[in-house]
Backbone bond lengths (Angstrom), bond angles and torsions (degrees), N, CA, C in turn:
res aa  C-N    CA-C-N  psi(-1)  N-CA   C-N-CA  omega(-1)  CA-C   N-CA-C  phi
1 X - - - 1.477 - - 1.530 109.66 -
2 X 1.476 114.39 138.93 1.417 115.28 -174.28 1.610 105.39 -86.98
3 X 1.645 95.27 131.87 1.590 87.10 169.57 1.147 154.91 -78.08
4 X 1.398 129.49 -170.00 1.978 108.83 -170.98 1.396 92.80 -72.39
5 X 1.500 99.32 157.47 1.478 106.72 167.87 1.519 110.07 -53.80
6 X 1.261 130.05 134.31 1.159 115.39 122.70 2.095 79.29 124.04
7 X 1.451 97.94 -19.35 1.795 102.14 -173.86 1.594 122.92 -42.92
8 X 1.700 90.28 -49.31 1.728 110.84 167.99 1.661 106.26 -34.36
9 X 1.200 110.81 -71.97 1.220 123.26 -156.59 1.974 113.68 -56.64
10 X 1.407 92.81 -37.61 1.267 112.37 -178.73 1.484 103.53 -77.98
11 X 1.314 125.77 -24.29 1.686 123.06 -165.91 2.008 92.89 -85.78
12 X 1.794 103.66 -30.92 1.444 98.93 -168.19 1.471 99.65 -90.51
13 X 1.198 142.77 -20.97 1.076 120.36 -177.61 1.368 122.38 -155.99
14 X 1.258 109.72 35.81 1.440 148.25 169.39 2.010 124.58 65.19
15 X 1.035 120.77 -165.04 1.337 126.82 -153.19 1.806 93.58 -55.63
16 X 1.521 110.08 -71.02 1.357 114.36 -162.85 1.748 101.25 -75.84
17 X 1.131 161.17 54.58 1.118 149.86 138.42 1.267 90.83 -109.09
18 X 1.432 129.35 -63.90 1.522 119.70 170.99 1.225 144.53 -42.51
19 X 1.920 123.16 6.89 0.926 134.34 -163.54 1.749 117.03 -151.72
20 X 1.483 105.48 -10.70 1.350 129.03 -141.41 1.783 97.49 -68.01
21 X 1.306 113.90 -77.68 1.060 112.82 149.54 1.444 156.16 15.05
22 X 1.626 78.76 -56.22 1.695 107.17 172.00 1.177 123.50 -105.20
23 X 1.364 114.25 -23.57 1.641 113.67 135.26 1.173 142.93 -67.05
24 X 1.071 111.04 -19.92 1.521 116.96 177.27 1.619 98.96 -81.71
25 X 1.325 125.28 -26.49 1.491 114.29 -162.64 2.020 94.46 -98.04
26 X 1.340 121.66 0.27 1.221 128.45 178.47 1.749 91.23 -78.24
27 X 1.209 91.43 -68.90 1.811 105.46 -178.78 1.418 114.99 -32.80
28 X 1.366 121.19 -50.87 1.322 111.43 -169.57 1.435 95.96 -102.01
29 X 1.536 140.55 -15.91 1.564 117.82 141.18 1.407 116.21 -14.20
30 X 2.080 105.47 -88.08 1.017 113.28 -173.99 1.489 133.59 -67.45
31 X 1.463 123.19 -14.55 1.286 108.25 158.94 1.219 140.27 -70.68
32 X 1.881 98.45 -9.59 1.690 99.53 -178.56 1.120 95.64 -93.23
33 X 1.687 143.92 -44.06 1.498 109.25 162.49 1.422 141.08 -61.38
34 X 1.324 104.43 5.29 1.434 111.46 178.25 1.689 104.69 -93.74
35 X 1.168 121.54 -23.71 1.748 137.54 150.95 0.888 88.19 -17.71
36 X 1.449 91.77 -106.87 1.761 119.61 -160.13 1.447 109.20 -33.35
37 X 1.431 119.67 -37.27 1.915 118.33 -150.17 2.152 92.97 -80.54
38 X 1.335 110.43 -21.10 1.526 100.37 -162.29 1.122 101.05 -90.37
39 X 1.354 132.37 13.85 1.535 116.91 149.55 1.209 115.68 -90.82
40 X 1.069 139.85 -86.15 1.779 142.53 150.49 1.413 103.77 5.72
41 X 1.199 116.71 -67.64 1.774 121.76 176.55 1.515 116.39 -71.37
42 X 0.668 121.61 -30.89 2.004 131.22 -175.02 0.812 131.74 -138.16
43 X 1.766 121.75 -4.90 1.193 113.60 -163.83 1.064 155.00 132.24
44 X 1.377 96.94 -81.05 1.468 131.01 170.11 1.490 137.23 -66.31
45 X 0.990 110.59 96.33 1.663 125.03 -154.29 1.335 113.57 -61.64
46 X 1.220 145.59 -0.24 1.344 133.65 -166.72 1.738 110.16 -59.99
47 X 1.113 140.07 -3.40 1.359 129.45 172.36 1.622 91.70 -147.84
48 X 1.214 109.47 113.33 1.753 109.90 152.12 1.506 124.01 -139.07
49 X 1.502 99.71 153.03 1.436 120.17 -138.87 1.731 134.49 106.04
50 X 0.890 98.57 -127.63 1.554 89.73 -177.79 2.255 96.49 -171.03
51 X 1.814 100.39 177.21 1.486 83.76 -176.20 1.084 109.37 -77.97
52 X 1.289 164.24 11.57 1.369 149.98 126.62 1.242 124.54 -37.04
53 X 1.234 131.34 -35.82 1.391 148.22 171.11 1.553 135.78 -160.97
54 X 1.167 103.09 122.91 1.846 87.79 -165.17 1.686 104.29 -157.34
55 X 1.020 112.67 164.41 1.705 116.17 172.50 1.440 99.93 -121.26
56 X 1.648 98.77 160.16 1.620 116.72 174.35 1.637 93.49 -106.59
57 X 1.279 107.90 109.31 2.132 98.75 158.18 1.255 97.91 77.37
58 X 1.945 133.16 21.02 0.790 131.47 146.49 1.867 86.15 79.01
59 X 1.249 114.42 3.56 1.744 94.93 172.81 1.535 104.73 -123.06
60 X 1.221 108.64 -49.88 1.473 104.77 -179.32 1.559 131.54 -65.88
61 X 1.083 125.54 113.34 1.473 118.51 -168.52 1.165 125.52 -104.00
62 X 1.142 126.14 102.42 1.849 139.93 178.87 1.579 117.80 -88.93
63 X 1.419 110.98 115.56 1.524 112.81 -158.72 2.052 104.72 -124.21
64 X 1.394 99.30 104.19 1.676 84.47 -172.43 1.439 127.93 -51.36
65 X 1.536 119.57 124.97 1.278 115.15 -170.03 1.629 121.42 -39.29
66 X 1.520 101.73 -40.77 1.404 122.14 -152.75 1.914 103.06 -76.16
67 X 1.338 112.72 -39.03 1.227 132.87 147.42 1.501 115.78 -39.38
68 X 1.277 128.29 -77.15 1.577 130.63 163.91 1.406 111.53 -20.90
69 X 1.501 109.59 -74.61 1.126 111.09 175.67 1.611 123.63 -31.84
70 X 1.352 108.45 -71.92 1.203 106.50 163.12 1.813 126.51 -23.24
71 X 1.016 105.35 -52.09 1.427 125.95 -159.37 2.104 102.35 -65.25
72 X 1.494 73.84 -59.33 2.377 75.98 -175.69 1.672 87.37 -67.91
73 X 1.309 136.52 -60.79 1.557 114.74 -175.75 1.576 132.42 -46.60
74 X 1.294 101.15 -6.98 1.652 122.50 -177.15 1.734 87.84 -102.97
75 X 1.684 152.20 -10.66 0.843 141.62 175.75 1.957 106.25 86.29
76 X 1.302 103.15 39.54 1.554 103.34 -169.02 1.745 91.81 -105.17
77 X 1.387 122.57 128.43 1.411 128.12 150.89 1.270 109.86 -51.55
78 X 1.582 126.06 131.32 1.567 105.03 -178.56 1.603 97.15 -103.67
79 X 1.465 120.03 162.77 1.401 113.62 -165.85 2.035 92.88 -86.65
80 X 1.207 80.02 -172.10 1.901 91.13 159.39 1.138 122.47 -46.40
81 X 1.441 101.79 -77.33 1.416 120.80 -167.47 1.635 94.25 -59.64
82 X 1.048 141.68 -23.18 1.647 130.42 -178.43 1.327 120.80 -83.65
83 X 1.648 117.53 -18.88 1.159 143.87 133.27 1.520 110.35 -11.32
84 X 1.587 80.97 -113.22 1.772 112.76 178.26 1.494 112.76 -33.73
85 X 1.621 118.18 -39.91 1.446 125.53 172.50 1.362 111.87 -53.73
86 X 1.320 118.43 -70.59 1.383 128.82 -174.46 1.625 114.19 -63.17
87 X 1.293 140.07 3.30 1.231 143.06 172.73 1.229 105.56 -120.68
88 X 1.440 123.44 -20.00 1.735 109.19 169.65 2.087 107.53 -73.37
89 X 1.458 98.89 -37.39 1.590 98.99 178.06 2.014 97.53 -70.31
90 X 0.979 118.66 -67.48 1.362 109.71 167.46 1.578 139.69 -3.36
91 X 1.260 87.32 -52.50 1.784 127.37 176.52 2.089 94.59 -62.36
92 X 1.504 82.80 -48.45 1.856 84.39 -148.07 1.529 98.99 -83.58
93 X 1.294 115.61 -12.72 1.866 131.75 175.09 1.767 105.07 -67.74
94 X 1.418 107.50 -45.91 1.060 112.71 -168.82 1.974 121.11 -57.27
95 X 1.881 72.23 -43.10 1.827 73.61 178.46 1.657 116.63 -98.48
96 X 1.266 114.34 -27.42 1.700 100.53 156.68 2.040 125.23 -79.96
97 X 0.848 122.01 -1.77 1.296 134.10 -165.06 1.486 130.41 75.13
98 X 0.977 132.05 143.52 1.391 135.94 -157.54 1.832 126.82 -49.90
99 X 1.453 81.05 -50.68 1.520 102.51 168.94 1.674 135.04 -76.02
100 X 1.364 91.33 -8.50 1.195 115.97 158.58 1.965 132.27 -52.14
101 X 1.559 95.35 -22.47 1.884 117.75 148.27 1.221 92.13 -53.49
102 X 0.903 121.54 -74.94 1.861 134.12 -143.27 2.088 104.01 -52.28
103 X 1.196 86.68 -33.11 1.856 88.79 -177.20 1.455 109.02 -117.03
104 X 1.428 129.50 -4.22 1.470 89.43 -165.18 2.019 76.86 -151.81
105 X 1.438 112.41 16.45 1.527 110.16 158.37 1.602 113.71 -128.48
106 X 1.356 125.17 -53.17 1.555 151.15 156.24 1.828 93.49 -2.29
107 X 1.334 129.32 92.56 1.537 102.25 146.32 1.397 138.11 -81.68
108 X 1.452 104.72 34.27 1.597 132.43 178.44 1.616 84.91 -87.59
109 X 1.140 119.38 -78.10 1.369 125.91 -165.92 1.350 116.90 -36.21
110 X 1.554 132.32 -29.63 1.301 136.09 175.51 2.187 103.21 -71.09
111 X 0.877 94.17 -43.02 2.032 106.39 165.03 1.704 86.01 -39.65
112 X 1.599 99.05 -76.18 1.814 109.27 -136.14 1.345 84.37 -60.85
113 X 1.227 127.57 -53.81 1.644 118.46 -158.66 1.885 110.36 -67.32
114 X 0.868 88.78 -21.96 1.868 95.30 173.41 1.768 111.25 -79.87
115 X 1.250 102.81 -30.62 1.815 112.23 169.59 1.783 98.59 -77.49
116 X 1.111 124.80 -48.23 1.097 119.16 -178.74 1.829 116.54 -53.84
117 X 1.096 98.42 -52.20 1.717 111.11 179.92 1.430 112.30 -38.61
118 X 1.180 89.26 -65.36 1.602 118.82 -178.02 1.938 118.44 -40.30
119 X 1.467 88.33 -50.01 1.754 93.51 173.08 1.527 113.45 -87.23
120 X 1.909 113.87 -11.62 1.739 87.38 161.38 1.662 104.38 -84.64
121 X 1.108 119.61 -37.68 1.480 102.75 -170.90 1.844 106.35 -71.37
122 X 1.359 148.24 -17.73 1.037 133.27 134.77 1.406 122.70 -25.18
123 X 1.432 115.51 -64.59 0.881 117.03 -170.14 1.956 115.06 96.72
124 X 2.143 99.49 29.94 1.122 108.45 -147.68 1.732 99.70 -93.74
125 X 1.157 123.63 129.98 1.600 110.11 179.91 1.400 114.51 -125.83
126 X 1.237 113.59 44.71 1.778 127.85 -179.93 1.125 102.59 -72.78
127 X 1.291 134.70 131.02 1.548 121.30 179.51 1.888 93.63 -169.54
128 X 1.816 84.19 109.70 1.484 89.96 -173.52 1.614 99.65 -96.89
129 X 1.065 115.28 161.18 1.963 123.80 -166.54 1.313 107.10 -91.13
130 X 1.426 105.86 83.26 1.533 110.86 166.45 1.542 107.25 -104.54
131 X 1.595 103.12 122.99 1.269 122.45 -176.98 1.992 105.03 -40.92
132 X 1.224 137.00 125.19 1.425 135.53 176.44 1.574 99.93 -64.01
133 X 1.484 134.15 -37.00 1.253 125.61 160.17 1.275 141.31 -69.56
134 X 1.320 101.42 26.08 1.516 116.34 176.07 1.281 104.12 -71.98
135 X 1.296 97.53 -39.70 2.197 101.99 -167.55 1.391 94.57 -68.09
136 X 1.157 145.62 -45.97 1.283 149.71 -170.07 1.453 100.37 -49.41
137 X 1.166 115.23 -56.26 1.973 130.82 -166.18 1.163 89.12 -82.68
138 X 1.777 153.45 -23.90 1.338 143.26 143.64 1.236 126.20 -31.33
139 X 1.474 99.75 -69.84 1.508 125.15 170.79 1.543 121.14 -39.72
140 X 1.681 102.22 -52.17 1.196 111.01 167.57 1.980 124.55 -49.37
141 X 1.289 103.21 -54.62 1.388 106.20 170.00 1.000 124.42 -47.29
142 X 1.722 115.03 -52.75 1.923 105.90 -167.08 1.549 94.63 -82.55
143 X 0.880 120.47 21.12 1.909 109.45 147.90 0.846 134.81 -101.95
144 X 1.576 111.67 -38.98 1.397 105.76 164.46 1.489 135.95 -98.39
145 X 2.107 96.55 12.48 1.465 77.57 168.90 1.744 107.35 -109.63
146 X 1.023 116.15 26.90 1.821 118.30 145.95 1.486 112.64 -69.81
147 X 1.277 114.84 -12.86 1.823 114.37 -147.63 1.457 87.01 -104.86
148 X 1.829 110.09 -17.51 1.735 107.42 -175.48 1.754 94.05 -96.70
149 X 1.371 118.78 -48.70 1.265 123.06 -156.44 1.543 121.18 -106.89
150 X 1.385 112.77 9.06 1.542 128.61 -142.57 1.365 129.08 1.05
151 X 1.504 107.83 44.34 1.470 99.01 179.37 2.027 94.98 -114.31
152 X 1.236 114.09 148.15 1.470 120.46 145.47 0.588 80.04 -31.14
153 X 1.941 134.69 149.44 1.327 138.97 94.89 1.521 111.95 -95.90
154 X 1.392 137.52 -18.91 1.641 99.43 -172.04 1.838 92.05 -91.38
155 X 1.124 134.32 4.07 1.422 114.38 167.06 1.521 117.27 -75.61
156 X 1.530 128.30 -7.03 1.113 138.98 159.52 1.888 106.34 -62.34
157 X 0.679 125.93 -37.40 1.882 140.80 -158.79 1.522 101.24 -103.90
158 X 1.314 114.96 -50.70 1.691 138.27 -150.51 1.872 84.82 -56.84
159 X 1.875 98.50 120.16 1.441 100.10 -176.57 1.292 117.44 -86.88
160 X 1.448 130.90 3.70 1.391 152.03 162.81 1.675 87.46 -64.29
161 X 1.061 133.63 -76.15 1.661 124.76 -157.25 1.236 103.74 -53.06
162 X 1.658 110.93 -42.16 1.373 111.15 -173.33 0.824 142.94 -76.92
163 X 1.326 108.52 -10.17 1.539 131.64 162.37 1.534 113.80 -81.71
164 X 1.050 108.13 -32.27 1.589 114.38 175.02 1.499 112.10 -61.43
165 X 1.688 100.55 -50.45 1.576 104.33 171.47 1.774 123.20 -62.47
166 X 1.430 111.56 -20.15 1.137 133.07 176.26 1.729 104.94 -63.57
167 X 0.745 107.99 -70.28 2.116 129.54 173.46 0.739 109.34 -41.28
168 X 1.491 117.16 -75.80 2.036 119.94 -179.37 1.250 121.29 -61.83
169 X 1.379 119.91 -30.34 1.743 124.36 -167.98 1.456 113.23 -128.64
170 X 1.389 111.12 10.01 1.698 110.21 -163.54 1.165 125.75 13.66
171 X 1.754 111.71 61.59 1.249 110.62 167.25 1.987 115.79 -139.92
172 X 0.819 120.05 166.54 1.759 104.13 170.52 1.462 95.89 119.07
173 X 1.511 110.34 164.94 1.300 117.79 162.28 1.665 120.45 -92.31
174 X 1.803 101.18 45.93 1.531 91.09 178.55 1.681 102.75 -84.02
175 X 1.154 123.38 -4.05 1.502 93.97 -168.97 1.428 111.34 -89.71
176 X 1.306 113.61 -20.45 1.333 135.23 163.44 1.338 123.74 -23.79
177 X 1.839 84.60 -67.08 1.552 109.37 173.74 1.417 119.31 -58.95
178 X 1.556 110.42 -58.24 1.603 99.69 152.22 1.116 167.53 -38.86
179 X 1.906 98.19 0.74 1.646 127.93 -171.87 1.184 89.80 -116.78
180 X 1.198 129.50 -42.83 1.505 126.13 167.89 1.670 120.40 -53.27
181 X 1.248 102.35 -52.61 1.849 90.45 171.41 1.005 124.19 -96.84
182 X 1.215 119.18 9.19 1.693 129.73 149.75 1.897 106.22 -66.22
183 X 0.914 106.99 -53.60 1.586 109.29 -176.86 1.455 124.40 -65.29
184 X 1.510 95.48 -35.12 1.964 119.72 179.65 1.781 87.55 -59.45
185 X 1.295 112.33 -53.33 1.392 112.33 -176.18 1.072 135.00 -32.08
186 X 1.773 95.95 -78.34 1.516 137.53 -170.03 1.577 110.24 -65.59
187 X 1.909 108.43 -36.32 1.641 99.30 -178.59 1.135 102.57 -124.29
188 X 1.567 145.91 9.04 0.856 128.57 -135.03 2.137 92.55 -132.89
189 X 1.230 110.51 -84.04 1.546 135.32 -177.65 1.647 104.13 -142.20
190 X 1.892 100.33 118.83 1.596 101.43 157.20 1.091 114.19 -52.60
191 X 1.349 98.06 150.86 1.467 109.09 164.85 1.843 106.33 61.27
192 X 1.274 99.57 34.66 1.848 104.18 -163.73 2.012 121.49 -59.77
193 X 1.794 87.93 -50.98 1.762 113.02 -176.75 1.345 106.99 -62.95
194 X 1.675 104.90 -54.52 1.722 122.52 -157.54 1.671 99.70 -68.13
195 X 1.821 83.28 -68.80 1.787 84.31 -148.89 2.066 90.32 -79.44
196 X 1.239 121.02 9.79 1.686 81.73 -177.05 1.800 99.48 -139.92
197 X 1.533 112.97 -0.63 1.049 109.23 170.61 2.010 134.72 -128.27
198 X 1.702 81.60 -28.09 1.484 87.98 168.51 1.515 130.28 -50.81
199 X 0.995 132.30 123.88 1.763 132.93 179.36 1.503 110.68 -82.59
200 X 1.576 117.44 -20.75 1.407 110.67 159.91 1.269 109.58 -74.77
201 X 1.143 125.67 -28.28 1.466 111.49 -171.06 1.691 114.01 -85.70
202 X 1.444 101.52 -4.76 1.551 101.79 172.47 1.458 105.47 -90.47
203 X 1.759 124.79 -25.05 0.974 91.79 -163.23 1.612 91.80 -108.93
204 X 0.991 133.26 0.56 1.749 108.85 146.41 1.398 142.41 -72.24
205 X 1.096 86.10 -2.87 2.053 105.53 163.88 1.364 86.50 -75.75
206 X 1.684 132.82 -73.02 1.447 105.69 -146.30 1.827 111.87 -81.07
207 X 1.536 117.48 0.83 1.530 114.77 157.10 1.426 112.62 -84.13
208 X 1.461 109.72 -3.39 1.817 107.64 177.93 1.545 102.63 -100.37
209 X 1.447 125.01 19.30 1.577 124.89 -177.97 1.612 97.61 -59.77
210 X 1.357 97.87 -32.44 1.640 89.60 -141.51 1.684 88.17 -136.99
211 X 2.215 115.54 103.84 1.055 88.83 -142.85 2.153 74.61 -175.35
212 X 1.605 109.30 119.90 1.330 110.47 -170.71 1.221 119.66 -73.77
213 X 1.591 136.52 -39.87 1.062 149.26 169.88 1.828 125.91 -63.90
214 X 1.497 101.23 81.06 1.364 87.09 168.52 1.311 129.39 -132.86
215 X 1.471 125.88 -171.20 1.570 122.87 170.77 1.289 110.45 -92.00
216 X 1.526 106.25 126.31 1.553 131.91 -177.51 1.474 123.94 -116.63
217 X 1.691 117.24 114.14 1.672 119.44 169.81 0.893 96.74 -55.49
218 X 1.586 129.55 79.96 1.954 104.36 160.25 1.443 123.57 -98.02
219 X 1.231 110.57 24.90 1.411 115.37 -174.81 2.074 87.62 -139.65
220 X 1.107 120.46 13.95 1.736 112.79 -170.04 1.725 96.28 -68.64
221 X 0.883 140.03 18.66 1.462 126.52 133.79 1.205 139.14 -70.23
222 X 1.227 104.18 1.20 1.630 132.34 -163.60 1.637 92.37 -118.37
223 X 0.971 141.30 -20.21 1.392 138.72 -179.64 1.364 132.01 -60.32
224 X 1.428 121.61 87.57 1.914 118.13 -165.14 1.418 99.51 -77.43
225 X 1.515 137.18 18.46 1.304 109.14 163.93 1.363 126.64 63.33
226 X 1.755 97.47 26.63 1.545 122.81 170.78 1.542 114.60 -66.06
227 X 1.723 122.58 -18.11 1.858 136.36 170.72 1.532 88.93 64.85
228 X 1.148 126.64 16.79 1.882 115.20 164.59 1.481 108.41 -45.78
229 X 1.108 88.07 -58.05 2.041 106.16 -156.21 2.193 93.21 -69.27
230 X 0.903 101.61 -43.56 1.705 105.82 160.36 1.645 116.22 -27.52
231 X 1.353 93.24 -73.93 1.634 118.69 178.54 1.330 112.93 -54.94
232 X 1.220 133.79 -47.97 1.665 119.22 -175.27 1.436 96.97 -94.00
233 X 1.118 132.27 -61.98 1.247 127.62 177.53 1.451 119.71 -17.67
234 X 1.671 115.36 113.88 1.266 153.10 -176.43 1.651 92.69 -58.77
235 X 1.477 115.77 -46.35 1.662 91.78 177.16 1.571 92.43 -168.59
236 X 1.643 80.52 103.34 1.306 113.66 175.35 1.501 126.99 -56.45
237 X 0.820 124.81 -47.45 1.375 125.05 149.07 1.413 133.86 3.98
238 X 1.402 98.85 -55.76 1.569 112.10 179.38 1.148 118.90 -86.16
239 X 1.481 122.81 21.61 1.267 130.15 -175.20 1.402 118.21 -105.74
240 X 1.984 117.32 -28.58 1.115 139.10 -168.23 1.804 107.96 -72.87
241 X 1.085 110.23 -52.07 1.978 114.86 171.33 1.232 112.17 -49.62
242 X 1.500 131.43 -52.16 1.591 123.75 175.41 0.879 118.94 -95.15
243 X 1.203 122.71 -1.72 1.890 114.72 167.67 1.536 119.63 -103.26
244 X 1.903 112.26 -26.06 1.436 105.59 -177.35 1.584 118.92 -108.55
245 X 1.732 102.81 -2.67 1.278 98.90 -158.61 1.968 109.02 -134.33
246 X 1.859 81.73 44.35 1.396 108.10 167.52 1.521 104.23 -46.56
247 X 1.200 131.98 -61.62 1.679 154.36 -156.92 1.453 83.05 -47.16
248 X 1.058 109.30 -82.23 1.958 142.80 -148.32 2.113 89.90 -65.80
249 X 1.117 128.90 19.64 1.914 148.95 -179.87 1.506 86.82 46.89
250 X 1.269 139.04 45.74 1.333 116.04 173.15 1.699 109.26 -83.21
251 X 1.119 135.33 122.81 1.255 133.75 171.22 1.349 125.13 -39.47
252 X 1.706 111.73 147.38 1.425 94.92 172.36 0.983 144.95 -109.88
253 X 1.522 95.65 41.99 1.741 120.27 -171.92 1.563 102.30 -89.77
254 X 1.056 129.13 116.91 1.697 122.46 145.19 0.893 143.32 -19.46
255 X 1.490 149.04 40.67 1.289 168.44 175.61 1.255 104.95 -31.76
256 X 1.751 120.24 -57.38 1.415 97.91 -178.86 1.039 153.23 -18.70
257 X 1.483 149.93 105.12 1.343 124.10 -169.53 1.917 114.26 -80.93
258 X 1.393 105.14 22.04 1.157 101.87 176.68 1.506 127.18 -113.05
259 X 1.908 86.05 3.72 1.984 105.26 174.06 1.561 87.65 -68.06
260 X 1.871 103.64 147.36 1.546 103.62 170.58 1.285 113.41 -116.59
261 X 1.494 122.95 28.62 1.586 134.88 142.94 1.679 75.77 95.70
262 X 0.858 145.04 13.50 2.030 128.32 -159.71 1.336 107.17 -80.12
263 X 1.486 119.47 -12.55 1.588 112.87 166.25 1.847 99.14 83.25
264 X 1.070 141.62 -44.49 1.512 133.80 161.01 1.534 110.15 14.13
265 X 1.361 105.09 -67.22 1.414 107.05 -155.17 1.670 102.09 -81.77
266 X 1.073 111.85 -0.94 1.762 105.75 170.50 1.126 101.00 -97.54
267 X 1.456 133.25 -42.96 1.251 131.23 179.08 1.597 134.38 -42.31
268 X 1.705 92.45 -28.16 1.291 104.00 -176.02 1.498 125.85 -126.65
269 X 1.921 97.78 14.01 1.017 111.92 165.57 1.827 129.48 -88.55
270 X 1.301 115.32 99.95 1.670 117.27 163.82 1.038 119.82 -29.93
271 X 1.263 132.03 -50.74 1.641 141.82 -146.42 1.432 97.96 -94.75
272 X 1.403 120.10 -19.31 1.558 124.14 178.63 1.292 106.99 73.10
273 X 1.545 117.46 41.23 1.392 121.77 177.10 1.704 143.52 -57.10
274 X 1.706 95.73 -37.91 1.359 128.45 179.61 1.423 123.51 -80.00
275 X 1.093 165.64 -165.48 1.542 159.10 -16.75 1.294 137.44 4.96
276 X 1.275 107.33 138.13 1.490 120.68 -173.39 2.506 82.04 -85.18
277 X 0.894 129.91 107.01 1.665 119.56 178.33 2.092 116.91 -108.85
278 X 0.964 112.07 139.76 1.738 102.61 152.53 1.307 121.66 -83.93
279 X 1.232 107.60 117.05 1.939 100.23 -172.16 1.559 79.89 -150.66
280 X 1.362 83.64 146.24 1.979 101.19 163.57 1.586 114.59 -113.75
281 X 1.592 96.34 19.56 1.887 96.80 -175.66 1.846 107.82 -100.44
């Protein structure tokens, strides 16, 4: 009988190396909505706003790029502070990688990874053919149709706000939305919301092109071809260039800009295949 994913790893080097990762990216899930919730709930101001826009201590201002964007294509002057906001997160994209929202800020991603779970221990393999460049031709739209109509429109839709509005005010159809891409998930296409429909997640891949922090085979000689790191991995794909095509000099740094830094595949690697590395190659 084949074992659980990820068992190896846990039998060689116990509970928290096999999991670590994935706690740590739970943790800073939930502390950044727990940010935002302790003013509204308690008080206490250390984050206000929401992830589209928000201050630390009421001084520091963090402005989502992807939002901005939106905003000058909608014909919006951006102020200072939306400026300075959007280039300090900019700053901080650059050196963890872009997509790095997508796993270890996104409380979408706690949904997808719970839809994900669910169909290996099912044992569910429904997987309807949605083009992965759909999000791209998503992406494409909510820019240019501010540029026709100047309003935001996908921050009207965008299930990150709505969930946010869901949390702080218990009201909205975010939870809705959250049964919906739980299901798109679970019966529909892995990796269904993230990797083939989200437009944030396309467009922090292409600000994560170029980006110091990544995951590296530096030990993939050591690799028995156990397909763990296959299996959880959000998008598998990016696994095949540095692990199979040592021969052919391809490096074994992760280049993709569509790895989302989530650490998975070290977590559940035995052989100690992976690294968290700084490389600019």
């Amino acid at each position: 009988m084949k074992q659980a994913i990820g068992s190896a790893a846990q039998q060689e080097h116990g509970m928290w190396y096999a999991h670590r990762f994935l706690i740590l990216r739970r943790l800073s899930q939930s502390l950044i909505i727990l940010l935002f919730l302790l003013g509204p709930v308690f008080g206490i101001w250390i984050m206000r706003g929401n992830l589209a826009s928000s201050t630390v201590f009421d001084t520091v201002p963090l402005s989502d790029p992807y939002v901005f964007a939106q905003l000058l294509f909608a014909g919006h002057i951006p102020e200072a502070n939306a400026i300075i906001g959007v280039s300090i997160v900019l700053a901080f994209y650059f050196f963890v990688g872009g997509r790095a929202y997508c796993s270890w800020v996104c409380p979408i991603n706690m949904v997808t990874d719970l839809a994900a779970w669910l169909r290996r221990k099912l044992g569910i393999n429904a997987h309807t053919n949605i083009p992965k460049r759909l999000r791209l031709v998503i992406l494409a739209a909510t820019l240019l149709v501010p540029l026709v109509i100047s309003i935001v429109v996908w921050e009207l839709i965008n299930p990150v706000s709505m969930i946010n509005r869901a949390i702080v005010f218990g009201i909205g159809y975010g939870w809705l939305v959250l049964v919906a891409i739980f299901l798109l998930d679970f019966a529909v296409v892995r990796n269904g919301w993230c990797g083939h429909i989200c437009p944030m997640g396309a467009f922090y891949g292409l600000i994560g092109k170029v980006r110091l922090t990544k995951v590296t085979a530096v030990n993939r000689e050591q690799c028995n071809n156990c397909g763990d790191c296959y299996m959880v991995c959000p998008e598998p794909q990016v696994l095949k260039p540095p692990l199979k095509d040592a021969k052919e000099g391809v490096s074994p740094v992760i280049n993709d800009s569509d790895c989302t830094n989530c650490g998975r595949c070290i977590d559940v690697c035995a052989p100690d295949v992976f690294k968290i590395t700084i490389s600019s190659n």
